[in-house]
C-alpha positions as CSV (number, residue, x, y, z in Angstrom):
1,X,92.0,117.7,119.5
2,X,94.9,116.0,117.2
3,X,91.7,116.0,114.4
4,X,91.2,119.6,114.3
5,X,94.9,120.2,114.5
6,X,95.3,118.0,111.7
7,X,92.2,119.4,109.6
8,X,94.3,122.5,110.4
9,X,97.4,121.5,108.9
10,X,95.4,120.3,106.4
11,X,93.5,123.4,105.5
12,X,96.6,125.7,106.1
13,X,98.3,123.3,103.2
14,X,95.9,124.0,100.7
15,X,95.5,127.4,101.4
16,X,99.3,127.8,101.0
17,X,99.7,125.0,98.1
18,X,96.3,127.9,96.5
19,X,99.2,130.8,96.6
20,X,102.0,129.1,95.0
21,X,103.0,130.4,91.3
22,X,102.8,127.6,89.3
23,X,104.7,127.4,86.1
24,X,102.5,127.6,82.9
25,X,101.1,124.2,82.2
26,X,99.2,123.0,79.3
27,X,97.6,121.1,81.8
28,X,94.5,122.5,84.2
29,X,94.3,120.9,87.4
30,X,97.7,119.8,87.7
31,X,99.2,120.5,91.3
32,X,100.7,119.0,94.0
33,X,98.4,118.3,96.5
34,X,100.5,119.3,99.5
35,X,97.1,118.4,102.1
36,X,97.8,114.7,101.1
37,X,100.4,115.0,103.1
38,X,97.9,115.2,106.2
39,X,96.1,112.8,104.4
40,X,98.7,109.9,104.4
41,X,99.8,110.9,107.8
42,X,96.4,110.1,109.6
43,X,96.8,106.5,108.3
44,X,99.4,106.3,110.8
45,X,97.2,108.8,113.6
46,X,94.3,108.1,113.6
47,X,91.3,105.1,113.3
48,X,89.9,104.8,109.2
49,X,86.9,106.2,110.7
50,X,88.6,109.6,111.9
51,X,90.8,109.6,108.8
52,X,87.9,109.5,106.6
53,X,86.1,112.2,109.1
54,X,89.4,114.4,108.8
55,X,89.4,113.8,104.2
56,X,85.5,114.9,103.9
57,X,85.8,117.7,106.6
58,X,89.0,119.4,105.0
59,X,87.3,119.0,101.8
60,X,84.2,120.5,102.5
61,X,86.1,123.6,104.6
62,X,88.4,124.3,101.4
63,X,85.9,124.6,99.1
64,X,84.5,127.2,101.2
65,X,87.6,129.2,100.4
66,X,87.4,128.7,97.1
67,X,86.2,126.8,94.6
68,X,82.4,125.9,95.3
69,X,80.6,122.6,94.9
70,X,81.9,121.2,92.3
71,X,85.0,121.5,93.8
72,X,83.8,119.6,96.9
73,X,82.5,116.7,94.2
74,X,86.2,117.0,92.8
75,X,87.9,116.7,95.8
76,X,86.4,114.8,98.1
77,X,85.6,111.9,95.6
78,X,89.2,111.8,94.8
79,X,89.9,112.2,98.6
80,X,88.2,109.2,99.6
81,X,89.0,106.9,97.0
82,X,93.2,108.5,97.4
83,X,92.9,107.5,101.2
84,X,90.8,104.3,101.3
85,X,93.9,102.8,98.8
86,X,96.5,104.0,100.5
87,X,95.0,102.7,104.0
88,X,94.3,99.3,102.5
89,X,97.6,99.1,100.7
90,X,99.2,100.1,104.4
91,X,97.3,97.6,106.2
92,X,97.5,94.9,103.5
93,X,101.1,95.3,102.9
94,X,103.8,97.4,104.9
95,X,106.6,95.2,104.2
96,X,106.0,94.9,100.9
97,X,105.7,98.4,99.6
98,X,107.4,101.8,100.4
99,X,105.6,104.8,101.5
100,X,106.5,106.9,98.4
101,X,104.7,104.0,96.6
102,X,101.6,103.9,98.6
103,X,101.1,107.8,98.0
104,X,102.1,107.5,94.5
105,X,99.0,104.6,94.2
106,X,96.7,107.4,96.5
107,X,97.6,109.9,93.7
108,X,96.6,108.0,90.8
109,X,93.2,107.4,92.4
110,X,92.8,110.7,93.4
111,X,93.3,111.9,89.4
112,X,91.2,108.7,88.1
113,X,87.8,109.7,90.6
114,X,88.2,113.3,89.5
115,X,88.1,112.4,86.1
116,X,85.1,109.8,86.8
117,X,83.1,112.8,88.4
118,X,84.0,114.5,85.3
119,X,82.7,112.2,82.9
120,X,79.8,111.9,84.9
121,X,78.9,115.8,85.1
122,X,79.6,116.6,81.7
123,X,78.3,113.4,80.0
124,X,81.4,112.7,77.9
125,X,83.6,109.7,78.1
126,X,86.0,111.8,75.8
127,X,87.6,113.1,79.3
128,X,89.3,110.0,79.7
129,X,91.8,110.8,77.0
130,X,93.4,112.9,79.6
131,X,93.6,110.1,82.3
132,X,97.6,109.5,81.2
133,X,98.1,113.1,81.7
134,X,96.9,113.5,85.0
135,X,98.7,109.6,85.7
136,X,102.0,111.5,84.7
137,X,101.1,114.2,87.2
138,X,99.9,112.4,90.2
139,X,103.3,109.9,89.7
140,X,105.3,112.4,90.3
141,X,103.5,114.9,93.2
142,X,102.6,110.8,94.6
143,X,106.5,110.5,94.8
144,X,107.2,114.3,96.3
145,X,104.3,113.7,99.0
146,X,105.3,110.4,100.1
147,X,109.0,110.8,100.7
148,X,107.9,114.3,102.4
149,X,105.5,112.0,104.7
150,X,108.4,109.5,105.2
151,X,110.7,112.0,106.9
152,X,107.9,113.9,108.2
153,X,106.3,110.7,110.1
154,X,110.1,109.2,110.8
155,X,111.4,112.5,112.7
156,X,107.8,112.9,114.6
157,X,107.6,108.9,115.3
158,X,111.7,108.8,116.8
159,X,111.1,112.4,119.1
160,X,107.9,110.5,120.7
161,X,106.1,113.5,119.7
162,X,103.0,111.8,117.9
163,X,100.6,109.7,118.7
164,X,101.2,105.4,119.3
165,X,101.6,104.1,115.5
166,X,100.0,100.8,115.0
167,X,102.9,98.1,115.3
168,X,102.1,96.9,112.0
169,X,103.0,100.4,110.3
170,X,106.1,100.6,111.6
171,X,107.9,98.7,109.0
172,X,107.0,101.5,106.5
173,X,108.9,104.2,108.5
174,X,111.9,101.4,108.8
175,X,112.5,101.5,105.0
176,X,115.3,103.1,103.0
């Protein structure tokens, strides 16, 4: 039940983050990525197996709204390789990095396995020229998601409202 709630949010995210005007950017693809927010989240909810469940699932169910197959490719390559960074960098080292940071590295990865798929569809390694853009980007929606998931999962975590966090997460919620 707390997976289909959180494909939910998850869905509900993208379809809002789909409405939003965005200001006129040079750059296609650019956006926020407001559904990472589920995605860092269920590093703290869920097993890696469920959290990688919930990433292809939402992926597969937006680009049903929108977007087709090659949006799936898009997505949920970037999804997989975003989420199994920031879970390793979670587990590997909570007391080390921040959770702004962690999201920030889950961005990056997200923007460098769409622009692999992209190289590989269209046959041209000249894509990779806008890598730094899309770097740029994801450093800065990486930052806006992870500080939203820190107060998110701090004011959920201190009302008892979500499920048991593993006990060596917790020092990523303790951090200023």
């Amino acid at each position: 039940m707390r997976l289909a709630l959180a494909l939910s949010l998850g869905l509900a995210l993208h379809v809002v983050e789909r409405m939003l005007p965005l200001p006129a950017l040079p750059f296609p693809g650019v956006k926020l990525g407001l559904a990472n927010l589920v995605s860092l989240s269920a590093i703290f909810w869920f097993s890696p197996l469920q959290g990688l469940v919930l990433i292809v699932l939402r992926c597969l169910m937006a680009s049903f709204f929108g977007g087709g197959f090659s949006a799936f490719l898009y997505s949920v390559s970037g999804g997989i390789l975003s989420y199994s960074l920031m879970l390793l960098l979670c587990r590997t080292w909570p007391k080390s990095l921040s959770l702004p940071a962690i999201s920030v590295g889950g961005a990056v990865m997200h923007n460098v396995a769409q622009i692999g798929v992209s190289v590989f569809l269209m046959q041209t390694l000249g894509l990779i020229v806008y890598l730094p853009v899309l770097i740029i980007a994801g450093t800065i929606s990486g930052l806006a998601i992870g500080f939203s998931a820190l107060l998110l999962l701090r004011a959920l975590y201190r009302s008892g409202r979500t499920p048991e966090i593993p006990q060596k997460l917790l020092p990523l919620l303790d951090q200023s």
